[in-house]
N, C-alpha and C positions, 0 to 999 in steps of 0.2 A: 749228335753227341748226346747219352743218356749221362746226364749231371744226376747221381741219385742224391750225393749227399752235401751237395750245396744248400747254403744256408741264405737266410735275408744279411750274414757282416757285410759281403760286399757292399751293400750301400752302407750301413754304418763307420765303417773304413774311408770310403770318400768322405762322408760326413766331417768326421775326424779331422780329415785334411784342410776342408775348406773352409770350417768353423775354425781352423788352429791360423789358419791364412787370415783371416777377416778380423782377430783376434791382436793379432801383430802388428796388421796394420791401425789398426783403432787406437793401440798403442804407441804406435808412432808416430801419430800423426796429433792426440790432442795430450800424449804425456811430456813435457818438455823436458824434464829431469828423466826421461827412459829413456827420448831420443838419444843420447849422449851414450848410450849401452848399449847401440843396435844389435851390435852382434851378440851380448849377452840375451838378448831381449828373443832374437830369435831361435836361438839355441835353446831356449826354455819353449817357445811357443812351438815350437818343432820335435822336441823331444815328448810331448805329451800325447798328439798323435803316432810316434813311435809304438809308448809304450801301451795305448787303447789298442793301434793295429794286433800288436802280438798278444794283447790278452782278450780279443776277438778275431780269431781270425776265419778264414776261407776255410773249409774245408771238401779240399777236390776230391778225392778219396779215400778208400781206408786207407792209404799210408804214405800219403801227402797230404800236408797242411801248408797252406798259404795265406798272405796277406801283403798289404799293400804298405808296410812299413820300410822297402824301400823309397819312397814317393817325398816325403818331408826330410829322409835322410839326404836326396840328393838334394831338392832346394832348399835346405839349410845350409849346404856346402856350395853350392854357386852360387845362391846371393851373398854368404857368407865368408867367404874362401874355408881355408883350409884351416884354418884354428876353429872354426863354428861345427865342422866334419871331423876335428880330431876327438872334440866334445862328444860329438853326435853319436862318433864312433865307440867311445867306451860304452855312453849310452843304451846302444843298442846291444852290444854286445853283453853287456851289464846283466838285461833285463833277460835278453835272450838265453843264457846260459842259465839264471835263475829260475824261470818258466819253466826250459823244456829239457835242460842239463848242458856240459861241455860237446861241442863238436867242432873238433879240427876242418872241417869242409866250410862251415860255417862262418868261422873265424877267415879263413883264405878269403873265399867271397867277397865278405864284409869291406877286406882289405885292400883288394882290388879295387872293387868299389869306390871307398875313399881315393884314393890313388890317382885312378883316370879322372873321377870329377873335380877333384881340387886340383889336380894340373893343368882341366880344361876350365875352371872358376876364372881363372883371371882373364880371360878373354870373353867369356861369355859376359862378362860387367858394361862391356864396353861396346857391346851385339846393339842396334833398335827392335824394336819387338818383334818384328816378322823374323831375324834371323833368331833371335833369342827361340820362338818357338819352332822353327824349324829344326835348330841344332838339338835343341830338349828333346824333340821327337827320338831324332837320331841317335842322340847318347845313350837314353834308356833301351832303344832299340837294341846297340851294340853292347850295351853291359848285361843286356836278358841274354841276346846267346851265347856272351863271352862267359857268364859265368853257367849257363845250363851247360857248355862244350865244360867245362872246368869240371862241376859236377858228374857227366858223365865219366870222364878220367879217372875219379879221384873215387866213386864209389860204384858201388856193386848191385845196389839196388836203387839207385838212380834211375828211372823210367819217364820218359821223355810222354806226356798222354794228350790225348783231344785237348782234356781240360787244363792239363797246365799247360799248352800252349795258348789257349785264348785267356786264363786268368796271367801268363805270366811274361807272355811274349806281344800280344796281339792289345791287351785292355789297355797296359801300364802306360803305352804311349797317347791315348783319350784322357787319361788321368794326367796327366804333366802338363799337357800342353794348356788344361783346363785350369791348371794351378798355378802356371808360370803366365798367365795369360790376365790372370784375376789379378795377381801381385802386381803385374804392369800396368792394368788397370787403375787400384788403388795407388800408387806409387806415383801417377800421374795427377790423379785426381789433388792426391796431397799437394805437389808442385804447383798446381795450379792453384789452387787456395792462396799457397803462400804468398806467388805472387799477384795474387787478385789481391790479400789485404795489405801487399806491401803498394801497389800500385793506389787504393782508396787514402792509404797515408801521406803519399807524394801529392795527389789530387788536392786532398786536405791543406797540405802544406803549399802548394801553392796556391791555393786560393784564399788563405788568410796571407800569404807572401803579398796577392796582387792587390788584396783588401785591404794590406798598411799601407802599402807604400803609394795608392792610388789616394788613401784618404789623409797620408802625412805630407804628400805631395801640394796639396792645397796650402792648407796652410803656411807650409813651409814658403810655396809662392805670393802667398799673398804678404808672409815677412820679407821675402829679401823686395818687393815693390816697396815698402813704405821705410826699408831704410834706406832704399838707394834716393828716395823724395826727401828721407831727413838729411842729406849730402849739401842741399841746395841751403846757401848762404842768405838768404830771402825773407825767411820760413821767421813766423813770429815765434815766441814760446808758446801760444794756446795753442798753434797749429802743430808745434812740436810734441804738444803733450798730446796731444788729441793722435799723431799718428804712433805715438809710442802705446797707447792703450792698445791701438789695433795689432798692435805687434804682439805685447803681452797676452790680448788676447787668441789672438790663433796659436801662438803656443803653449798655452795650456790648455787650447782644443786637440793639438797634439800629441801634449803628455796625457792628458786623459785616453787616446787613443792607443797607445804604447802601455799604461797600467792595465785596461782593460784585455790588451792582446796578452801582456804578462800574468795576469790572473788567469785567463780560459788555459793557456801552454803551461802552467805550473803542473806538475806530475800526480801532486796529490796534497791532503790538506794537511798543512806540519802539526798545528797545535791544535787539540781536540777540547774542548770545554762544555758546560752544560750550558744551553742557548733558553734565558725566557723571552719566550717567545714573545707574551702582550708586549715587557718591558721594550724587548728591543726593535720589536714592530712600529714600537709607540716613535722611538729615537728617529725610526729612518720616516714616519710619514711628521716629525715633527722638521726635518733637514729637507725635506720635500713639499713643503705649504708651503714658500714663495714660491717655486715654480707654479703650483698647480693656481696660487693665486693671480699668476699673470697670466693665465689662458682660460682665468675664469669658472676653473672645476674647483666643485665644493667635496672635500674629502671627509665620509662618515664611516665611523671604525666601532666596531663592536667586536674586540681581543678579550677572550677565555683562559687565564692561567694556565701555561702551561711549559714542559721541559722536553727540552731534545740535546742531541748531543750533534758537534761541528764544530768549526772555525765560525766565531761570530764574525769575525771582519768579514768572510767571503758570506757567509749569511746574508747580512747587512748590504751588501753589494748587491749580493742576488736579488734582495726585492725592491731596492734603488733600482734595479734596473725592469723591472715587473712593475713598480708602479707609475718608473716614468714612463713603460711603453702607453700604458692604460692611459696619464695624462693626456702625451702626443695624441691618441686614438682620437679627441674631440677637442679638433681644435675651434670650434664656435662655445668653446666651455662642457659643463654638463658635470652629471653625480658619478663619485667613484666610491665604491664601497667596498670593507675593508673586514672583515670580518672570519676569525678563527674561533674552532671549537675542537674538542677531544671527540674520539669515536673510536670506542675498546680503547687499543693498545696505538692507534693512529694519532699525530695532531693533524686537521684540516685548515687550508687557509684557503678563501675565496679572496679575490679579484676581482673585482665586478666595475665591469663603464658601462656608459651609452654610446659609444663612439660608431664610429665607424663600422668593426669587425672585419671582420677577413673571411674570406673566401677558403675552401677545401685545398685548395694547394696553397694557400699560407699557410694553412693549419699544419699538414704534413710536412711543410719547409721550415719549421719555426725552431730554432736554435740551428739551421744549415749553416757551415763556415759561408760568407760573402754572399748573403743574403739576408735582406731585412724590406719591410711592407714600408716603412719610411724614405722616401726623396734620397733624402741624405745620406742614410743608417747603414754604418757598418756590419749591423750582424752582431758584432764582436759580446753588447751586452745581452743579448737572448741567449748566446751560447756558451757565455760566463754564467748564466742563470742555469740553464737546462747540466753542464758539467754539475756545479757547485750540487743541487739536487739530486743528480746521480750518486757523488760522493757521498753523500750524507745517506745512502740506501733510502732515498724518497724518488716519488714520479709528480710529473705533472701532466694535469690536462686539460686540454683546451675546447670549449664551447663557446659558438661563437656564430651571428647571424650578421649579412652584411646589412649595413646601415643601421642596424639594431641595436649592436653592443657583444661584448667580450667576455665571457669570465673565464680567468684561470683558476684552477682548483690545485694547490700543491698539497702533498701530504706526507707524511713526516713520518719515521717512525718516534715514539712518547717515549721520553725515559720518567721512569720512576725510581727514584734510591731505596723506598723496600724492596721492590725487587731485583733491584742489579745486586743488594748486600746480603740478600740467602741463598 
């Protein structure tokens, strides 16, 4: 076959198609508001390699021109039925007539076209992939020489050549199957995603599900043992008060577990305010010296003036629960130090024990739902800290040697009211 006046659009023409495919799906897959437009969505991503094909197109001869802007017209109409083909259809015809002028042969074609593919769309939806691309093979197959027999009919200088046989009969069905193959690919990929992170949510949610109700569990048994003992007509009143403490207390070991599950599960922070930091740093390590007094740690603080914006309560929570972890870390006592500063447009807060420390896969597990480095520990306040941080657009991070000691470093971003007010 002497191709003289073949050009490099053939590749640009697939281009077209499979940049307009990649496109679609990218769209569908991270825009949630476009999701809801699919068919608008592809009917636009599909009509723009239409109109690239026809304003580059093949040239097989002196007096045949081709291109591959049948290819997006039909997979716009089989993934899309037959309203995204009826579109497609002005579309092309639109452009068609404007480019090259009116042609009645043209117009037929077209129509046919539409025709056969949106009467076969609704069953091709319902195809798995292997038949999907064997039928795509076939359609295109039978619509190349349904409509070259049509064209030989209907015109005079219709000429059937080497080359429009391999660009129009022989190539288009490499190109479909290439296209229809890519969409199932991505179309997959997306399905899986979804349920990959709807499956890490359910994970989630049962393992803080397993992490209440294992640690409300206790308590709860250890209440109803000391009221079924307050039952007994025996019992002195010291011995009475003494078992009623134990009551009151594991239930508000309980309800402490239940606010701190209801704080990490809250969606997001309601009231936003401006947080000083020394000030309120200073509150939670002043609500925090008897604990750290009965284990013995001496608490040294060196807080820098400073503003950030968040919910002070969950604030306030978050380093209640950072500096009790630091306390727990040395339980034979030891120093915890406490110290924030500005850096640029950052606040910085250090954390610092001797404790214990953690090990590499603490490090990596730390705010994990139903996991915590303590006997006891729910988890629940590492993971009330590490959200509440995220919300407020801060990171934390952790450095930390076993047996050595800990520090956490949070950091914030700084507000300033000159320039939040220009």
């Amino acid at each position: 076959m002497n191709f003289i006046y073949i050009n490099q659009n053939i590749l640009d023409n697939l281009f077209y198609i499979l940049v307009s495919i990649l496109i679609y799906s990218i769209l569908l897959d991270h825009g949630k508001r476009l999701s809801q437009y699919s068919k608008t969505l592809i009917t636009a991503c599909m009509s723009i390699p239409i109109i690239l094909c026809m304003k580059f197109p093949i040239y097989i001869d002196e007096y045949c021109v081709h291109d591959f802007r049948q290819i997006p017209f039909i997979i716009g109409t089989l993934y899309g039925g037959w309203p995204v083909g009826a579109a497609l259809l002005v579309i092309i015809l639109t452009f068609r007539f404007a480019f090259y002028g009116f042609n009645l042969l043209t117009l037929i074609v077209y129509i046919v076209i539409f025709i056969i593919t949106a009467l076969f769309s609704s069953k091709f939806k319902n195809f798995n992939r292997k038949i999907k691309l064997n039928s795509s093979i076939l359609l295109i197959l039978f619509l190349g020489i349904l409509t070259s027999f049509i064209s030989l009919v209907m015109s005079d200088y219709f000429r059937i050549t080497e080359a429009y046989v391999f660009y129009f009969i022989i190539l288009p069905p490499f190109i479909i199957v290439l296209a229809v193959y890519i969409m199932e690919i991505l179309k997959d990929a997306i399905l899986i995603r979804t349920q990959m992170v709807r499956l890490e949510k359910m994970e989630i949610v049962s393992q803080l599900a397993a992490s209440i109700s294992h640690e409300i569990r206790n308590p709860l048994t250890v209440v109803k043992g000391f009221v079924q003992l307050l039952k007994a007509s025996d019992l002195s009143q010291e011995v009475k008060e003494q078992y009623i403490e134990h009551v009151v207390r594991e239930l508000n070991s309980a309800e402490s577990i239940i606010s701190e599950y209801l704080a990490f599960a809250k969606p997001a922070i309601e009231k936003v305010d401006n947080i000083l930091i020394n000030r309120e740093i200073g509150y939670v390590i002043e609500m925090i010296k008897p604990l750290a007094n009965m284990n013995l740690v001496n608490i040294s603080e060196q807080l820098t003036p400073g503003i950030t914006r968040g919910n002070i309560q969950h604030f306030k929570q978050c380093f209640i629960n950072l500096i009790k972890n630091g306390i727990e870390a040395m339980p034979n006592g030891g120093e915890l130090s406490i110290v924030s500063y500005e850096n640029n447009f950052d606040i910085i807060i250090e954390i610092s024990d001797n404790g214990i420390g953690m090990n590499k896969e603490q490090i990596n597990r730390f705010g994990e739902p139903y996991y915590s480095c303590k006997e006891k520990g729910t988890g629940l306040g590492s993971m009330l800290a590490v959200k509440t941080i995220q919300t407020m657009n801060g990171t934390l991070n952790i450095n930390s040697v076993s047996n050595k000691g800990t520090t956490i470093t949070v950091t914030l971003p700084a507000y300033h009211e000159d320039y939040s007010n220009k």
